[in-house]
TORBADREN-558570 format. One record per residue: residue in three letters; x, z, y of N, C-alpha, C, O, CB in turn. Coordinates in steps of 0.2 Angstrom, whole numbers, padded with zeros to 4 digits, always signed. Glycine has a CB too. Layout:
# TORBADREN-558570
ALAXZYXZYXZYXZYXZY ...
//
This chain:
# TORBADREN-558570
UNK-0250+0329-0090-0247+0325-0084-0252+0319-0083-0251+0313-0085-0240+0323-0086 UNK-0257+0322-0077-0261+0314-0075-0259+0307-0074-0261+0306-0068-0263+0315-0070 UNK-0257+0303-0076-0257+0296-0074-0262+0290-0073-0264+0289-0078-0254+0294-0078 UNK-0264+0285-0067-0267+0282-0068-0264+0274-0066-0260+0274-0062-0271+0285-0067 UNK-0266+0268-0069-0262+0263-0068-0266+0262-0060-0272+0265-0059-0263+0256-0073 UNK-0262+0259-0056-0265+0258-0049-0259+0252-0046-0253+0253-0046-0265+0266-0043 UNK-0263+0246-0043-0259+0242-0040-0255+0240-0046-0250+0242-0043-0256+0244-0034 UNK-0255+0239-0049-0249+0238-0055-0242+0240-0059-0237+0237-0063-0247+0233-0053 UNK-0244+0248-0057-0240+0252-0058-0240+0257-0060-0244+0259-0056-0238+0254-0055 UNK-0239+0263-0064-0240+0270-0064-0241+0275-0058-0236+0276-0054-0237+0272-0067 UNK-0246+0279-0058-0246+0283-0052-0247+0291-0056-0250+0292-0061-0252+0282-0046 UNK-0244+0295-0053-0242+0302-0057-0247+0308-0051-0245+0309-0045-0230+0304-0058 UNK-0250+0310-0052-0254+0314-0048-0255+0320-0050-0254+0321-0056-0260+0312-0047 UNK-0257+0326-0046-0260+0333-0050-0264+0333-0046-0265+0329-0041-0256+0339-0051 UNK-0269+0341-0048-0275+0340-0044-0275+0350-0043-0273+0353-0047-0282+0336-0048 UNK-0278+0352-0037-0274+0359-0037-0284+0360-0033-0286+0355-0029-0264+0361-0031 UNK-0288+0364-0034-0292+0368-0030-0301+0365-0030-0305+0362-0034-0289+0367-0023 UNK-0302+0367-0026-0311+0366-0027-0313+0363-0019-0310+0364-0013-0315+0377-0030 UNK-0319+0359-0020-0321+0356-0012-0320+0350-0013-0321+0347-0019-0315+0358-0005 UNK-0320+0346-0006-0321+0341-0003-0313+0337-0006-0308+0340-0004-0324+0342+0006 UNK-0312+0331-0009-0306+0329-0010-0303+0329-0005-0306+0328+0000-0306+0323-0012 UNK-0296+0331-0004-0291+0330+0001-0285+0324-0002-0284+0326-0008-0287+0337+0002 UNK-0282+0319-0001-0276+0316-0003-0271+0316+0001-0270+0314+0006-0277+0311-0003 UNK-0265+0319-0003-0260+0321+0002-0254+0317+0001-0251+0318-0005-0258+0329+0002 UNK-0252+0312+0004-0247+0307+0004-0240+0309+0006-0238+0309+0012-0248+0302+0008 UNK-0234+0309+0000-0227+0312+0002-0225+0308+0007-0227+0303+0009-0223+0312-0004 UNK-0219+0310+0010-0213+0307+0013-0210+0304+0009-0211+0303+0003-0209+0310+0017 UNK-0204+0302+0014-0196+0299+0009-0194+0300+0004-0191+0305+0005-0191+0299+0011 UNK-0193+0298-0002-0188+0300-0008-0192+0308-0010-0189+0312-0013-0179+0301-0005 UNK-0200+0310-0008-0200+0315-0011-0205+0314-0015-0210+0310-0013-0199+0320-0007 UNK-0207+0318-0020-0213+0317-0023-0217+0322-0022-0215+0325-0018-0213+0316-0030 UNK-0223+0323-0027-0230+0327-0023-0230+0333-0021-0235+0335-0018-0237+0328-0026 UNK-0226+0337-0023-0223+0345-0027-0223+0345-0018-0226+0350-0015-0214+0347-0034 UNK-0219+0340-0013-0217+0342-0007-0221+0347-0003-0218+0350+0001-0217+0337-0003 UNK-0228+0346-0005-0233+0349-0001-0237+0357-0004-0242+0359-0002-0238+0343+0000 UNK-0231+0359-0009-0233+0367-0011-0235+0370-0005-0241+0372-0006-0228+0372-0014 UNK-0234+0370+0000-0232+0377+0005-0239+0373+0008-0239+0375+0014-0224+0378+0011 UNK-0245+0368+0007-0249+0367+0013-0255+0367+0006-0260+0369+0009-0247+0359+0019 UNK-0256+0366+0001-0259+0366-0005-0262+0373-0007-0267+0374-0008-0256+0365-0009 UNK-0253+0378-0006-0258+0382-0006-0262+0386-0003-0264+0391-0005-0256+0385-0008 UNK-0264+0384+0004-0270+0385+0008-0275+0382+0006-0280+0385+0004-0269+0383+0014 UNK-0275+0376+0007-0278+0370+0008-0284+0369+0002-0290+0367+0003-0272+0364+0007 UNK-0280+0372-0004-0286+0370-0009-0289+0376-0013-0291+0375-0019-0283+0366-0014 UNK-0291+0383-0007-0293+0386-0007-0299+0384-0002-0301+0388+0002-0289+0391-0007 UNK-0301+0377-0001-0307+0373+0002-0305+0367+0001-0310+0365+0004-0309+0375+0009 UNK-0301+0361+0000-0304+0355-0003-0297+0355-0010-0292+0357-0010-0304+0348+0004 UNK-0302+0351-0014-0298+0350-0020-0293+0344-0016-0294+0339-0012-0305+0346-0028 UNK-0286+0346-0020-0282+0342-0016-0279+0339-0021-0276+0343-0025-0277+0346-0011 UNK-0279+0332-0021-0273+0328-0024-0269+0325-0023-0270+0319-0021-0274+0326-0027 UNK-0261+0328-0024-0257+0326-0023-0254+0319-0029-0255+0319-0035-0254+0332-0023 UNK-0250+0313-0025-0249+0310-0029-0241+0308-0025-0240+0309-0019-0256+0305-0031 UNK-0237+0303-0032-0230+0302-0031-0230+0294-0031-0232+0291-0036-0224+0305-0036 UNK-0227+0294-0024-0225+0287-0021-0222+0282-0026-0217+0282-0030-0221+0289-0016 UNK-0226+0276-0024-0219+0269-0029-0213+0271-0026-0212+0271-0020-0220+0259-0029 UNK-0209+0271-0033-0202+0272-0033-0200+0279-0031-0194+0280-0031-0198+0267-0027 UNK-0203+0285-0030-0201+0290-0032-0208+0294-0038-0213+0291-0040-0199+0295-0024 UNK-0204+0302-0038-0206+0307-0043-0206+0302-0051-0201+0300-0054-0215+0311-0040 UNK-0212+0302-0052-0214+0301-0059-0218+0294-0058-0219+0291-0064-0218+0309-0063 UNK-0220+0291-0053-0224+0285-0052-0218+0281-0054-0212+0282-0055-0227+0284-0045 UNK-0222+0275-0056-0217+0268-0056-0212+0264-0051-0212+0263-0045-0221+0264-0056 UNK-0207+0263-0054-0201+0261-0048-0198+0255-0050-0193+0254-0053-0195+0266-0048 UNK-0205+0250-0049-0202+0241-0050-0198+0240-0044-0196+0243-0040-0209+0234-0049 UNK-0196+0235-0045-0192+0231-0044-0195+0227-0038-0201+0227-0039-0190+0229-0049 UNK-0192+0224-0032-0193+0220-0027-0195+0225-0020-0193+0230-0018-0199+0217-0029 UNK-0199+0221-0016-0200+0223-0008-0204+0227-0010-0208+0226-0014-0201+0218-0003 UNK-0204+0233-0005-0209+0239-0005-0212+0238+0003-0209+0236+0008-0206+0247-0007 UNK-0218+0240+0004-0219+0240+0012-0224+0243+0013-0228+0243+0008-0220+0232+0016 UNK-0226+0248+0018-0229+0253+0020-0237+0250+0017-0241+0254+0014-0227+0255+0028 UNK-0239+0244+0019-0247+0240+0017-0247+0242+0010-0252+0245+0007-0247+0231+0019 UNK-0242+0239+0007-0243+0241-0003-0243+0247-0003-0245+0248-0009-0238+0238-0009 UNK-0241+0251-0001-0242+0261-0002-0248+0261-0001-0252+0263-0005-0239+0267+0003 UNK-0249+0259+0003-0258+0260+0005-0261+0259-0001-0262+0264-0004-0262+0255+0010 UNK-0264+0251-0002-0265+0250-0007-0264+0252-0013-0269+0254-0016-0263+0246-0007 UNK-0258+0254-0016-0256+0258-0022-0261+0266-0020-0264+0268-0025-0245+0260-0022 UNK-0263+0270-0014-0266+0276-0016-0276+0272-0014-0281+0274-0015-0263+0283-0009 UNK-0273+0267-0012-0283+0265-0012-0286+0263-0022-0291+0264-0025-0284+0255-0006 UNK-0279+0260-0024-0278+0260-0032-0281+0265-0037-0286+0265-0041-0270+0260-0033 UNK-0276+0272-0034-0276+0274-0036-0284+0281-0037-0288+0284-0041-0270+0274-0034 UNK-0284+0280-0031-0292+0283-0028-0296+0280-0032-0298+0284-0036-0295+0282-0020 UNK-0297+0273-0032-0302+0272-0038-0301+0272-0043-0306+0271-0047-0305+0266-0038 UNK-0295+0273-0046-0294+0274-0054-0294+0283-0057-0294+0284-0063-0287+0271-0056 UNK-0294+0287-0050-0297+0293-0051-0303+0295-0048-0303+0300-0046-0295+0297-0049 UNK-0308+0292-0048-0315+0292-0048-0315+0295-0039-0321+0297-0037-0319+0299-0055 UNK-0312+0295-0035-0312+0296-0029-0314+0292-0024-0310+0290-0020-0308+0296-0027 UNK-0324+0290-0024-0325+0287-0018-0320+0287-0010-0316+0283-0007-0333+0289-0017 UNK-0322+0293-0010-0318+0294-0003-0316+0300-0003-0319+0305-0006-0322+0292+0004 UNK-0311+0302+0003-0307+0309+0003-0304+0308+0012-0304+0303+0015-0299+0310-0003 UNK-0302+0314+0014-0300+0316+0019-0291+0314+0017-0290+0316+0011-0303+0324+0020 UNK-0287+0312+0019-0280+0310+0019-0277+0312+0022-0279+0312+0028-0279+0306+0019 UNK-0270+0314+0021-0265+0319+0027-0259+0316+0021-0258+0315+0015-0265+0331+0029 UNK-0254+0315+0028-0249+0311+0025-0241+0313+0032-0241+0312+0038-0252+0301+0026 UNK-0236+0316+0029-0231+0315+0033-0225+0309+0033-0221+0307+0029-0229+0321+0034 UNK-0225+0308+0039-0218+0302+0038-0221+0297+0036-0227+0296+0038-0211+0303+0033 UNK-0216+0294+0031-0219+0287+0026-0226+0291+0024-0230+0287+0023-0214+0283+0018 UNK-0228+0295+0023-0235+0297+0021-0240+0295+0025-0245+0292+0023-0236+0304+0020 UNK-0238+0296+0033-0241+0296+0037-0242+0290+0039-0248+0289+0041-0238+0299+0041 UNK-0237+0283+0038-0238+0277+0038-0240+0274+0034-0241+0269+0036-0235+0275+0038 UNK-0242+0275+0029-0245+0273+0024-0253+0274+0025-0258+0271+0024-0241+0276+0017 UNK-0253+0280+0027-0259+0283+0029-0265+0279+0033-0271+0277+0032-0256+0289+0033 UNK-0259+0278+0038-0264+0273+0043-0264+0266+0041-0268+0262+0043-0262+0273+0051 UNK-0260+0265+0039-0262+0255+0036-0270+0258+0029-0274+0255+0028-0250+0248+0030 UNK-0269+0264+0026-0276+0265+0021-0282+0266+0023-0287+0265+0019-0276+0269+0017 UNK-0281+0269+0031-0288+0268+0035-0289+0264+0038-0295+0263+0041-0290+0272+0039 UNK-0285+0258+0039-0287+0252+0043-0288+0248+0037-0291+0244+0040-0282+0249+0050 UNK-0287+0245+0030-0287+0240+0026-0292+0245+0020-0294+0242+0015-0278+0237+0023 UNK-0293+0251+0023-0298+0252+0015-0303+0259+0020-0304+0264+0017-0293+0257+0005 UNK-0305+0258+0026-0308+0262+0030-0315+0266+0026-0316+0272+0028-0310+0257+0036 UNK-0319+0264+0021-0323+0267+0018-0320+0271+0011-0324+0272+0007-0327+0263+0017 UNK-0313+0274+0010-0310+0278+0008-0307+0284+0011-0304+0289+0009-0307+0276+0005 UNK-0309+0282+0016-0304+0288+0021-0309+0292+0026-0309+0290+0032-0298+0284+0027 UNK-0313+0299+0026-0317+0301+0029-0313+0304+0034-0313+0302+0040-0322+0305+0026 UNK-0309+0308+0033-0303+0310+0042-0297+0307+0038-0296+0304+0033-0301+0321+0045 UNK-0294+0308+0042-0285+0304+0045-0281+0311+0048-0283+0313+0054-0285+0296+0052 UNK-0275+0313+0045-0272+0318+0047-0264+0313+0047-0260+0312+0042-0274+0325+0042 UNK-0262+0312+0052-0256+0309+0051-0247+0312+0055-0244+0309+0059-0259+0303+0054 UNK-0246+0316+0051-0241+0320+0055-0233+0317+0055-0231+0314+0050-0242+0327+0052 UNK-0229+0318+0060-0223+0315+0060-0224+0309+0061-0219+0306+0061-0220+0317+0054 UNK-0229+0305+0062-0229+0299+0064-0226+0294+0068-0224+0297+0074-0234+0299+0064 UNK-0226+0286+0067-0224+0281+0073-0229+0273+0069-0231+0271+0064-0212+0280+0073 UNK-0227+0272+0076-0233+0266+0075-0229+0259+0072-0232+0254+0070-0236+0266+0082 UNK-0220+0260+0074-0218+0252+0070-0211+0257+0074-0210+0261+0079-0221+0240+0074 UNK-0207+0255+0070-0199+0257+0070-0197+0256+0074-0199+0250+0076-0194+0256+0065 UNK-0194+0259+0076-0187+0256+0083-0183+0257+0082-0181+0262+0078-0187+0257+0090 UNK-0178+0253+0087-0171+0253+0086-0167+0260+0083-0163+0260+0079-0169+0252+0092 UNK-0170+0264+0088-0168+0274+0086-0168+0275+0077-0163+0276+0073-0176+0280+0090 UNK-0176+0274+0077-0176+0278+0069-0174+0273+0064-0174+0275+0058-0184+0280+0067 UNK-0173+0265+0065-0170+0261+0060-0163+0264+0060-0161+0266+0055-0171+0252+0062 UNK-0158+0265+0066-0151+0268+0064-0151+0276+0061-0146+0279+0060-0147+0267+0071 UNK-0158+0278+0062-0156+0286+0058-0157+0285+0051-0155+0290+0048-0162+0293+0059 UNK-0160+0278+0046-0162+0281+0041-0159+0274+0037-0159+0273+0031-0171+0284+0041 UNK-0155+0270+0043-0149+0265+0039-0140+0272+0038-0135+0271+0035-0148+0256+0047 UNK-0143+0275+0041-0137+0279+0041-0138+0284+0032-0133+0284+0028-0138+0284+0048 UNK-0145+0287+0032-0148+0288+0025-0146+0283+0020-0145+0285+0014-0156+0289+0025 UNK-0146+0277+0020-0148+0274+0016-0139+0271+0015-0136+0269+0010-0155+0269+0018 UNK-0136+0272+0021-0127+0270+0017-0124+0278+0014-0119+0277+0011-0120+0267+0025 UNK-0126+0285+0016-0123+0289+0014-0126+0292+0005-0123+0296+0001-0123+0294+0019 UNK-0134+0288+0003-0138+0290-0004-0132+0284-0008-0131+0286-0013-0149+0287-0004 UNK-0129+0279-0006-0126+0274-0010-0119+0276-0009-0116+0274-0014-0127+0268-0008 UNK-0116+0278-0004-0110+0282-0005-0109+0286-0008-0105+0286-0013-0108+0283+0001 UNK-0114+0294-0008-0113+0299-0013-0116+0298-0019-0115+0302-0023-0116+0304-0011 UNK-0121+0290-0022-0123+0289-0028-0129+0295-0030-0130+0296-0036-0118+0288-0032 UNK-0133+0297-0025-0134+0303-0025-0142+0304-0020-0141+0308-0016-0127+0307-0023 UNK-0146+0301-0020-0151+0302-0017-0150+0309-0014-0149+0311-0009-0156+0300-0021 UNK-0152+0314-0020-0151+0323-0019-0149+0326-0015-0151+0331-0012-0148+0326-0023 UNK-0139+0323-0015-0136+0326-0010-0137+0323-0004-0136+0326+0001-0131+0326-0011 UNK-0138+0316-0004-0140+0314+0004-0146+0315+0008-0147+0314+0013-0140+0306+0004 UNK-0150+0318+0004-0157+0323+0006-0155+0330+0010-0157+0331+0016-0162+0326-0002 UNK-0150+0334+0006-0149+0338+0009-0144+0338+0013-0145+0341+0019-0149+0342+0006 UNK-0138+0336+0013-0134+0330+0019-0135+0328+0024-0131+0329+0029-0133+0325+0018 UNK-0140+0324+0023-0142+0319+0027-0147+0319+0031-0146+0317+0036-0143+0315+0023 UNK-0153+0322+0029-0160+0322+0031-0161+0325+0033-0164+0325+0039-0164+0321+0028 UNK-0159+0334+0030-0161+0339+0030-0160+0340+0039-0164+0343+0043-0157+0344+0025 UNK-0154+0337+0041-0152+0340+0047-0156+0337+0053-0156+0339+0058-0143+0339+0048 UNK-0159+0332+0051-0164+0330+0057-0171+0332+0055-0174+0330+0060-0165+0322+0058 UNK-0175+0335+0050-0181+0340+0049-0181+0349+0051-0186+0352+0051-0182+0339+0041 UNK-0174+0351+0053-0177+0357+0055-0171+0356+0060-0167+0352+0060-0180+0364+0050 UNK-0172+0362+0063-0168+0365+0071-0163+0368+0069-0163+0372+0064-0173+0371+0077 UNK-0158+0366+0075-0151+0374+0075-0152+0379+0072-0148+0382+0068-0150+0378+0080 UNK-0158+0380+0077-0160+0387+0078-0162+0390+0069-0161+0396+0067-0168+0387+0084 UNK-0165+0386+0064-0168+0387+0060-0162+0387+0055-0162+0392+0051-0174+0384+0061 UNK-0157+0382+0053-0151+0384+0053-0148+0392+0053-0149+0397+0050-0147+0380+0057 UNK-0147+0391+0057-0143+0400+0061-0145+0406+0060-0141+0411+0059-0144+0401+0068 UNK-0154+0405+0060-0158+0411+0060-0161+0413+0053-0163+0419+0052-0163+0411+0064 UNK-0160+0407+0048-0162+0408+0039-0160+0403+0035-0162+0398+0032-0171+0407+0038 UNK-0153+0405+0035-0147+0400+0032-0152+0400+0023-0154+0395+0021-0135+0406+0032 UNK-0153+0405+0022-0154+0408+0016-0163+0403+0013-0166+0403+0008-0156+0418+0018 UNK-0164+0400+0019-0171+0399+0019-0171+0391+0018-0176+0389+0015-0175+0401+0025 UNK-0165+0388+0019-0163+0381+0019-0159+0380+0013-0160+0375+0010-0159+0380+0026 UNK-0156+0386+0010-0155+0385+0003-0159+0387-0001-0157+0387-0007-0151+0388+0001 UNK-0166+0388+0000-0170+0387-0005-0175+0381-0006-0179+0380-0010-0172+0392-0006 UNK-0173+0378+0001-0178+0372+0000-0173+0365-0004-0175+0361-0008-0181+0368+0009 UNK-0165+0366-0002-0160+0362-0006-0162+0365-0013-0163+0360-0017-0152+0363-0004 UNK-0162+0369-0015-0163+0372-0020-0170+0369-0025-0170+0367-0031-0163+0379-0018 UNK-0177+0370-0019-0182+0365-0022-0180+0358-0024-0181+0356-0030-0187+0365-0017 UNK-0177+0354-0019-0174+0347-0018-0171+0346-0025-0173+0342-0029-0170+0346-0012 UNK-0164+0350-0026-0162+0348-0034-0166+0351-0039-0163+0350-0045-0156+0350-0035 UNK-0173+0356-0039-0176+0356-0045-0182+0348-0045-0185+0347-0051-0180+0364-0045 UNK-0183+0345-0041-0188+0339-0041-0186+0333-0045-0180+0333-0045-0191+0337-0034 UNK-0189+0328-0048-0187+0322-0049-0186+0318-0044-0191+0314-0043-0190+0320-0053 UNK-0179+0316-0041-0179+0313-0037-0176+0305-0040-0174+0303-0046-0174+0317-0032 UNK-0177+0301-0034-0177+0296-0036-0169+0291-0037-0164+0292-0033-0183+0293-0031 UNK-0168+0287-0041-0163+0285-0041-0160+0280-0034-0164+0277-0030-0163+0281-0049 UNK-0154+0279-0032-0154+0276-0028-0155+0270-0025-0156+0269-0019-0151+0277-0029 UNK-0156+0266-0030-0160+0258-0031-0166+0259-0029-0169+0255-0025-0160+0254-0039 UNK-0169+0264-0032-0180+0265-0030-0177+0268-0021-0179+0264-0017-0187+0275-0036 UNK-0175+0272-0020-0172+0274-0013-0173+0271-0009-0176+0272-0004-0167+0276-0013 UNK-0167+0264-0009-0168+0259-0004-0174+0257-0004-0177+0256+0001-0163+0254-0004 UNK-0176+0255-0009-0183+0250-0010-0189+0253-0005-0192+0251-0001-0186+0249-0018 UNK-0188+0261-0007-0195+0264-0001-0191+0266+0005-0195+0270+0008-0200+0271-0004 UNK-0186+0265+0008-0183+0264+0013-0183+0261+0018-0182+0261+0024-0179+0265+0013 UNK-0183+0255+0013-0184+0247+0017-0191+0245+0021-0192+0242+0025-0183+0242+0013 UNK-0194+0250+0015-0203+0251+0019-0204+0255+0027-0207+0253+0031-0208+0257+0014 UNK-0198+0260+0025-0200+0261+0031-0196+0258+0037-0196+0261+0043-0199+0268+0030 UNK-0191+0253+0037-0187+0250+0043-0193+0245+0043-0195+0244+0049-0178+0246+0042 UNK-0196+0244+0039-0202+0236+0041-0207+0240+0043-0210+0237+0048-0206+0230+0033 UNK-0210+0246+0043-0215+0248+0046-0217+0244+0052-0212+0241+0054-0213+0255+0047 UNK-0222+0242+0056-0226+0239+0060-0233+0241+0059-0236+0236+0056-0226+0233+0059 UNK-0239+0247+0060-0247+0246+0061-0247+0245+0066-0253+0247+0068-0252+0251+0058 UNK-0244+0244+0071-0248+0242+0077-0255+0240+0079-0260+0242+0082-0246+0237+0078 UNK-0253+0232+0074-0260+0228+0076-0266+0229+0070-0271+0226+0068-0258+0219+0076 UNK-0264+0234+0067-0271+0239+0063-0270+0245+0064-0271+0249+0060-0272+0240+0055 UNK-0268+0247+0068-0272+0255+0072-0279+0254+0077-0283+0258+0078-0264+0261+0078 UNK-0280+0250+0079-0286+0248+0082-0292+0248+0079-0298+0249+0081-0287+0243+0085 UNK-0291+0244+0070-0296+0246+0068-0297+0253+0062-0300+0253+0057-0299+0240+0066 UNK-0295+0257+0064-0294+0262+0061-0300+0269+0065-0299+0272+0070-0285+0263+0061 UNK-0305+0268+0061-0314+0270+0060-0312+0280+0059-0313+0283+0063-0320+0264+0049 UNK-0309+0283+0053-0310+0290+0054-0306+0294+0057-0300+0293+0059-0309+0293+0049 UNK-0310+0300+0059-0309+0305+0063-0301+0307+0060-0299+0308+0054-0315+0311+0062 UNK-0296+0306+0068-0289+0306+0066-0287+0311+0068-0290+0314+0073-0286+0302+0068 UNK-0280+0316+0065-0276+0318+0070-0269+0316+0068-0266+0313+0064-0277+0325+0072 UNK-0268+0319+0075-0260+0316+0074-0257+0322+0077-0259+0324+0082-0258+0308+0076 UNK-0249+0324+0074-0247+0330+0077-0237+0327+0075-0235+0324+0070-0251+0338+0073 UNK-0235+0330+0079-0228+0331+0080-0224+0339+0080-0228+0344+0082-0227+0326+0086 UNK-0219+0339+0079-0214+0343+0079-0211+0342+0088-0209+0337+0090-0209+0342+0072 UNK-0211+0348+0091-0208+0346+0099-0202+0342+0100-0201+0338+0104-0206+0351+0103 UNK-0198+0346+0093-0191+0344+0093-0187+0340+0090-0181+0340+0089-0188+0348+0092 UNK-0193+0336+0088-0192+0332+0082-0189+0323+0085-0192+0319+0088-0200+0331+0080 UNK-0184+0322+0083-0179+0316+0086-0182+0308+0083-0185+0303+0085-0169+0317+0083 UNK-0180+0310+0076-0184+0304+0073-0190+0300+0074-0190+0294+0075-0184+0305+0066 UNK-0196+0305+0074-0202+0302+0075-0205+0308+0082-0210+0312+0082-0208+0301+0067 UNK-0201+0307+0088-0202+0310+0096-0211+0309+0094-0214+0306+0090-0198+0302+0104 UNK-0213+0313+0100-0218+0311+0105-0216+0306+0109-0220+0305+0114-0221+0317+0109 UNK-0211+0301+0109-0211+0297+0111-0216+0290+0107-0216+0285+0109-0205+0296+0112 UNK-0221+0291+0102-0224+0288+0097-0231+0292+0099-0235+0288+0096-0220+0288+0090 UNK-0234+0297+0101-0238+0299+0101-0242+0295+0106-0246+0291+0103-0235+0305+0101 UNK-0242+0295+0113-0246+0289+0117-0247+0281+0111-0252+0279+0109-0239+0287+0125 UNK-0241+0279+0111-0244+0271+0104-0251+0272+0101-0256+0269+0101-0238+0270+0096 UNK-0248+0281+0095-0254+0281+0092-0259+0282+0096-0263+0278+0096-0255+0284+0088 UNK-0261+0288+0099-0267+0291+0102-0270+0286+0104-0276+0285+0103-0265+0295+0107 UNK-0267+0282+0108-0271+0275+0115-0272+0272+0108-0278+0270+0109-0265+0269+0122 UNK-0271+0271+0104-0273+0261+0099-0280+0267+0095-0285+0265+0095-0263+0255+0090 UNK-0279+0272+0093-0286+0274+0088-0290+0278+0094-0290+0282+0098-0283+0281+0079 UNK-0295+0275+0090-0300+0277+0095-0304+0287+0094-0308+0288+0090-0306+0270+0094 UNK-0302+0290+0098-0304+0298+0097-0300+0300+0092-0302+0301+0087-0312+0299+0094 UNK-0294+0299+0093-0287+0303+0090-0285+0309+0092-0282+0309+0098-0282+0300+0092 UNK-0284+0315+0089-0284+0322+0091-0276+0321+0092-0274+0317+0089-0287+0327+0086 UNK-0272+0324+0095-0264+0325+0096-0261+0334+0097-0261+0337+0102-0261+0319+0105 UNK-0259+0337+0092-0256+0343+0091-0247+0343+0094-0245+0339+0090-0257+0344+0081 UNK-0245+0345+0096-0239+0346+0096-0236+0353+0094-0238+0358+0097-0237+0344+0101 UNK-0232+0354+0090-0229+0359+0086-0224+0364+0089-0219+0364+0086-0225+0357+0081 UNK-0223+0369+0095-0218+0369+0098-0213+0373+0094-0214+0377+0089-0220+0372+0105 UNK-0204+0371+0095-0200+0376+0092-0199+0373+0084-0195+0376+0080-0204+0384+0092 UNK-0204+0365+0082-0203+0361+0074-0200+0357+0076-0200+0354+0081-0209+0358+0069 UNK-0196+0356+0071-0192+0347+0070-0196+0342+0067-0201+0341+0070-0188+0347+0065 UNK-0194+0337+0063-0199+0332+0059-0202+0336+0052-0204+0333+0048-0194+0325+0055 UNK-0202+0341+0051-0203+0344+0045-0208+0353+0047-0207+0359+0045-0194+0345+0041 UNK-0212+0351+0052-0217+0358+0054-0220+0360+0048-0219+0366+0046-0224+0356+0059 UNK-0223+0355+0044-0223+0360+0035-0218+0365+0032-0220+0369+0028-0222+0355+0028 UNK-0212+0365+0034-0207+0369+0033-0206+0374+0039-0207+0380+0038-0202+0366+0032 UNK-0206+0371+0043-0205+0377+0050-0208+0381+0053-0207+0387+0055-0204+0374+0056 UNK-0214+0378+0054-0219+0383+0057-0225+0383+0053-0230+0383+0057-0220+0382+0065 UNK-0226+0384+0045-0229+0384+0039-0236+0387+0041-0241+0383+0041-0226+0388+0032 UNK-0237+0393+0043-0243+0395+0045-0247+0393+0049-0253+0393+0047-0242+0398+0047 UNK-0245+0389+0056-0248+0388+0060-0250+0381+0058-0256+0379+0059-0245+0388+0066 UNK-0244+0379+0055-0247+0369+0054-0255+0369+0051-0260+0365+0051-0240+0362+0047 UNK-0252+0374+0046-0260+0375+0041-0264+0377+0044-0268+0373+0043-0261+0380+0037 UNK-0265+0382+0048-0271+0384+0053-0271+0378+0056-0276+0376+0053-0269+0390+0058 UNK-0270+0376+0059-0273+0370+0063-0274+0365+0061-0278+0362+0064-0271+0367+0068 UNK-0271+0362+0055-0273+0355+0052-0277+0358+0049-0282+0354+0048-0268+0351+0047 UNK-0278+0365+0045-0286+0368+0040-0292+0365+0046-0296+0361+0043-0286+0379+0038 UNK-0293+0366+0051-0295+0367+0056-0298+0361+0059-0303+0362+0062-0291+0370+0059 UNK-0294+0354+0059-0298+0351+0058-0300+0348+0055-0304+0343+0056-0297+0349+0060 UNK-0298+0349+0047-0300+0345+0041-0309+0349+0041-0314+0346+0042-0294+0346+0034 UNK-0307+0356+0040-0315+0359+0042-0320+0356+0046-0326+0357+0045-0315+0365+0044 UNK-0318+0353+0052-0321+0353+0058-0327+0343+0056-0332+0341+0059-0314+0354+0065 UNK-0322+0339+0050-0323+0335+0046-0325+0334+0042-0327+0329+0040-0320+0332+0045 UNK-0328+0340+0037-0329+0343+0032-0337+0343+0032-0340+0343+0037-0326+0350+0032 UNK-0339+0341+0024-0347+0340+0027-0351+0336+0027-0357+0336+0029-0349+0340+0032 
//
């Protein structure tokens, strides 16, 4: 079980494949395992290492304010305490935010920027979707169940409900085999994400980016897609047709083909 100290904490990582480093930054309440289904492409051409967020998986879960700038930090930490001059980075959600405050505050660790599910500072909309998460993880005492509760139902479609009931019980099913985080680390990296703001550091954000959304996706719309694209300069924009917030799940093949696609195209 890899550990290294970073930023003043434990960071828990694994390392899966052969190639050019990849760093792949979870979302909310989830730890690195999130990204089986894109790994196992992925690092059949760059060595991919996955690592778990302060306050979830197996990383450290101090105590106090968390904010998307110290995630950063914590994987820039952590990159140098794994011998990682620099890597290609893909991040969804809070992955994805974290992502871009690490290429604008540590730009010589980040050769491309893959940033999916993204937004550029919270608004009103996605502060009341994920204040709604954060009263039903403390009502049910239960991070777990408010994941599949809660979350689940704004990351994939009706349609995907209806047509592979069977398919959605085995990601709840993954969800209660992972170490999820207690409720107290929960809010703490939740609250990162209501303070989210990179605004005024996506301009200087230097690597080859992309950025891609799900069509159907409510929480982080292409209504956020114009913010990013206009502030980074030579920003690629993918849209997922027929995905929710969670195209790693929905439409698994394709996201891979085309994020493989431009990480290759950076590759080198």
């Amino acid at each position: 079980m890899p550990v290294v100290q970073a930023n003043g904490i434990d960071v828990y990582y694994e390392v899966q494949g052969d190639g050019e480093p990849l760093v792949l930054i979870p979302y909310l309440a989830a730890d690195q395992a999130c990204y089986a289904f894109q790994v196992a492409d992925y690092a059949k051409e760059f060595t991919c290492f996955t690592v778990d967020l302060r306050g979830a998986g197996l990383s450290g879960k101090p105590d106090g304010d968390y904010s998307t700038e110290q995630i950063a930090d914590d994987i820039a930490g952590f990159m140098q305490a794994a011998g990682i001059d620099s890597a290609h980075v893909s991040g969804l959600s809070l992955g994805a935010a974290a992502g871009m405050h690490l290429a604008a505050r540590h730009p010589a660790r980040v050769k491309s920027l893959s940033l999916h599910s993204a937004w550029d500072a919270t608004d009103p909309f996605l502060r009341t979707v994920v204040e709604t998460w954060r009263i039903m993880a403390s009502g049910l005492d239960s991070v777990t169940d408010m994941v599949i509760a809660g979350i689940f139902p704004w990351c994939f479609t009706p349609e995907l409900y209806a047509a592979r009931p069977e398919y959605i019980d085995s990601l709840a099913d993954f969800v209660r085999s992972r170490p999820m985080p207690p409720v107290d680390a929960f809010l703490r990296q939740s609250a990162a994400v209501l303070a989210h703001d990179a605004r005024a550091a996506l301009g200087s954000i230097q690597a080859p980016t992309l950025v891609t959304f799900g069509e159907r996706d409510l929480c982080t719309s292409t209504r956020f897609a114009g913010p990013l694209t206009d502030a980074i300069a030579g920003a690629e924009l993918i849209v997922f047709p027929g995905a929710s917030h969670a195209p790693i799940y929905e439409v698994t093949a394709e996201f891979n083909q085309r994020t493989l696609e431009f990480l290759r195209a950076h590759a080198g």
